[in-house]
C-alpha positions in Angstrom: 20.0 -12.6 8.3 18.5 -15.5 6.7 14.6 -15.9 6.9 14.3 -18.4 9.7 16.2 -16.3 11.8 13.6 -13.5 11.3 10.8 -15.6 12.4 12.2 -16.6 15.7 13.3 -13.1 16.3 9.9 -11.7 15.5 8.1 -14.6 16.7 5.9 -14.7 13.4 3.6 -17.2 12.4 4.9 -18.8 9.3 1.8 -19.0 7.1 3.3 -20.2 3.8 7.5 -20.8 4.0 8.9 -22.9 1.8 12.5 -23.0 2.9 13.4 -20.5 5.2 16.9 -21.2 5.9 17.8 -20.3 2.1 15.8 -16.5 2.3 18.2 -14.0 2.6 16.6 -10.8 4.3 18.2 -7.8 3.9 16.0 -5.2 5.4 12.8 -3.9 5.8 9.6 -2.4 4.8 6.8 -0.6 6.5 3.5 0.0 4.0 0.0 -0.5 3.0 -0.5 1.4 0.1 1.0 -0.8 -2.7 2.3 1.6 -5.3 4.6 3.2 -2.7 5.5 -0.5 -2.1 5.7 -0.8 -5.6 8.4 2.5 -5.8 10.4 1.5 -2.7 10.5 -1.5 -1.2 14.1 -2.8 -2.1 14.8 -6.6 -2.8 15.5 -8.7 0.1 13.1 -6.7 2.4 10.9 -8.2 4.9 7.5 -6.1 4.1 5.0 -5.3 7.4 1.4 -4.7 6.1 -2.6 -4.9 6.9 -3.0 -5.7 3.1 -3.6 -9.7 2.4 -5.4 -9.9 -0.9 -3.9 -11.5 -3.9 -2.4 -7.5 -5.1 -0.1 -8.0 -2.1 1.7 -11.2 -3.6 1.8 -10.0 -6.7 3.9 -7.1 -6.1 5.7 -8.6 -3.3 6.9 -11.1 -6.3 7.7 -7.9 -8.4 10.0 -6.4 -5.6 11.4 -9.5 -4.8 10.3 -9.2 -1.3 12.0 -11.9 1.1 8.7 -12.0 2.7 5.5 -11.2 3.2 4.5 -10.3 7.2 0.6 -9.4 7.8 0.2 -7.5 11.3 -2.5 -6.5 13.4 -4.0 -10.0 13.3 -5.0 -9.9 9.6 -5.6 -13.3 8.2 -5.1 -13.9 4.5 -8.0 -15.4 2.0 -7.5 -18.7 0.7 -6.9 -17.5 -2.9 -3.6 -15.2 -1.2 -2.3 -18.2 0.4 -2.3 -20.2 -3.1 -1.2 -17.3 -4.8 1.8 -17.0 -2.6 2.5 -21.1 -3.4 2.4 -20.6 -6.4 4.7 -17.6 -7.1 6.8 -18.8 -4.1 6.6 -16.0 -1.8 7.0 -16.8 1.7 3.8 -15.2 3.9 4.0 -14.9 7.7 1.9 -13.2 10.1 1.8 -11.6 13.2 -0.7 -10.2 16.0 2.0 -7.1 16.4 1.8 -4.3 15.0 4.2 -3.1 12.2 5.9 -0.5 14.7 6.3 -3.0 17.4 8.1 -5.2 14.6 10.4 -2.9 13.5 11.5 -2.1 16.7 12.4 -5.3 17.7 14.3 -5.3 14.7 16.3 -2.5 15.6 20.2 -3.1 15.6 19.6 -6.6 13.8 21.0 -5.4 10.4 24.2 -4.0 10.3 24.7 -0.4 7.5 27.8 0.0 5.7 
């Protein structure tokens, strides 16, 4: 499911997208604490958190997170927003909570 798809689906709030059409998203990602990110979330993964500092870009860039969804209302700084220009990371947000997202995404990707 390509990226822009996600957003209407989710009804996000793009923050910082840079092409949405051409992000693949392959799954997704529940987590706050960002070494368990750091261990688990695979590439391609749409990743639900509370955490918007500049950390959270950085390894959502390491991952090679499709993007970057902040729930529960959080609003990033301005120095996350740049950070995710410049490394290209696509940052959404939402005021649902990470549970309510992933249940609405239940059924939209297909297992092997």
């Amino acid at each position: 499911m390509k990226l822009h798809e996600m957003i209407r689906l989710l009804e996000l709030d793009p923050i910082q997208v840079d092409d949405p059409a051409t992000v693949e998203v392959t799954g997704a990602y529940c987590g706050d604490l960002l070494s368990d990110v750091l261990g688990h979330c695979e590439p391609g993964a749409i990743w639900f958190t509370v955490q918007a500092h500049v950390n959270t870009i950085a390894v959502a860039d390491l991952r090679d997170a499709a993007c970057v969804v902040l729930v529960n209302g959080v609003s990033p700084d301005p120095q996350t927003v740049a950070k995710a220009q410049a490394q290209g990371v696509p940052l959404c947000g939402s005021e649902r909570t990470s549970a309510e997202l992933c249940m609405r995404l239940a059924g939209a990707f297909q297992t092997p």
